[in-house]
C-alpha positions as CSV (number, residue, x, y, z in Angstrom):
1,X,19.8,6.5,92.1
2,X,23.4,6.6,91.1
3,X,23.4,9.9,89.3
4,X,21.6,11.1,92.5
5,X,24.1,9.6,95.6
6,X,26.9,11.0,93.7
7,X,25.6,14.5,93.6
8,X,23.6,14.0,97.6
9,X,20.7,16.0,96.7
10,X,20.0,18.2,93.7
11,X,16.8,19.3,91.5
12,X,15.7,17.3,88.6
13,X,18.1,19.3,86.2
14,X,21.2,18.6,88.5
15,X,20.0,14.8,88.4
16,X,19.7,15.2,84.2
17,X,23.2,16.8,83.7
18,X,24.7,13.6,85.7
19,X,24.0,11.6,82.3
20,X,26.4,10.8,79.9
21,X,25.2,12.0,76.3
22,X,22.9,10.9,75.2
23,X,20.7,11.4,78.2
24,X,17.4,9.8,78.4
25,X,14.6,12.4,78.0
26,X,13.9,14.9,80.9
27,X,10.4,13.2,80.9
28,X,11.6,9.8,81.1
29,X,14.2,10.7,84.8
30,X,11.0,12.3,86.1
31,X,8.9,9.7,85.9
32,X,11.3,7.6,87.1
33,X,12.5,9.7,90.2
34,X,8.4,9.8,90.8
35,X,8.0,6.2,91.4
36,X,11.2,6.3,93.7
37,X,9.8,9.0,95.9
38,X,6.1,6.7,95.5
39,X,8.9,3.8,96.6
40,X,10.3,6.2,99.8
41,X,13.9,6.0,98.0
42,X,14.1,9.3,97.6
43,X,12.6,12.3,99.1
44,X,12.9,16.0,98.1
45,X,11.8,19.3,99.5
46,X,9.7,21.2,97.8
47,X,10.9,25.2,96.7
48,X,8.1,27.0,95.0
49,X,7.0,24.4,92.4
50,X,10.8,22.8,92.0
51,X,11.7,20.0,94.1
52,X,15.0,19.3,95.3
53,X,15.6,15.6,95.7
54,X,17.7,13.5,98.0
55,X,18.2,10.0,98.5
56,X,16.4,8.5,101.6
57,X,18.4,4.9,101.2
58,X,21.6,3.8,100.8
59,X,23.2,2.2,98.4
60,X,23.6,-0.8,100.3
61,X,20.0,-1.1,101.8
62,X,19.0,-0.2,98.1
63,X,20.8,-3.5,96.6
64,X,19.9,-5.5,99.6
65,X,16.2,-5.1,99.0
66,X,17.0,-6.0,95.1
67,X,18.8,-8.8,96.1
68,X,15.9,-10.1,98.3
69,X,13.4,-9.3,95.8
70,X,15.6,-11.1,93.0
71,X,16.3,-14.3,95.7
72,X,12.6,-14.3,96.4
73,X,11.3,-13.9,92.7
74,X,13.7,-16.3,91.1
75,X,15.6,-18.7,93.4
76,X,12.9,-19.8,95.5
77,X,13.8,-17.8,98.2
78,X,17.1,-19.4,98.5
79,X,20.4,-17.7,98.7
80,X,22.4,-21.2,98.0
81,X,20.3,-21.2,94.8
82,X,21.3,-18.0,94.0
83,X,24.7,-18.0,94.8
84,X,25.4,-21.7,93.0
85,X,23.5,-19.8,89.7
86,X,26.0,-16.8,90.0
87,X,28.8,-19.2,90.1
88,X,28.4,-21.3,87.5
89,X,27.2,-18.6,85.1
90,X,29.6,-15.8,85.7
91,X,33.2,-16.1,84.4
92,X,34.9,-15.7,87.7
93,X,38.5,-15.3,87.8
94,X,40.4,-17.7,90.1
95,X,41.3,-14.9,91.7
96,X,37.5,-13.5,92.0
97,X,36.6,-17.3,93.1
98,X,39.4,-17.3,95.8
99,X,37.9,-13.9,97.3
100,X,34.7,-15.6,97.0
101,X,35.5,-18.4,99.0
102,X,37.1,-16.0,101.6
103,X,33.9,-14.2,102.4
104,X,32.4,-17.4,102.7
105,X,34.7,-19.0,105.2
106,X,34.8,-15.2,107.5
107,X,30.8,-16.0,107.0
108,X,30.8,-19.6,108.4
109,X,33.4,-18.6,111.1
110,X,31.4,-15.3,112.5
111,X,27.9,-17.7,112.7
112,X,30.0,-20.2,114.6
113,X,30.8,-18.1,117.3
114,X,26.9,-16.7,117.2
């Protein structure tokens, strides 16, 4: 999905040449890109027998339904869970802690005024 928001749309060759050396095998991306279109994140139009392929989801809807299935899968289906795992298994700067704790104080102040 990375290789193909950064190039918008492109066949499965454009989509290859995006990998660093060594890229996986040609085989390997298609399959792959085949069980995102099965998914619906990504579509492609069809030119003879090549496909062009494009990404039907964003980024951020992409990690959000991750997220959730990680949450769900793992943490009982609960964010503090998740979010008290992260923090005391990641080395987080102070800094990264302090911005942390900012998002989390514009988050309690926005569903106060809800």
């Amino acid at each position: 999905m990375k290789y193909l928001w950064t190039i918008e749309k492109g066949f499965l060759k454009d989509i290859v040449d995006q990998f660093p050396d060594p890229a996986p095998a040609y085989t390997t991306i298609s399959t792959l890109i085949s069980r995102m279109v099965k998914k619906g994140y990504i579509g492609f139009e069809k030119y003879g027998r090549d496909k062009e392929y494009y990404p039907k989801i964003t980024k951020t809807e992409y990690f959000k339904n991750h997220f959730k299935e990680i949450v769900s899968g793992f943490f009982n289906n609960s964010s503090s869970q998740f979010a008290s795992f992260f923090t005391k298994n990641s080395d987080l700067s102070l800094e990264e802690l302090r911005e942390l704790e900012s998002i989390l104080q514009e988050k309690i102040k926005d569903k106060k005024q809800q």
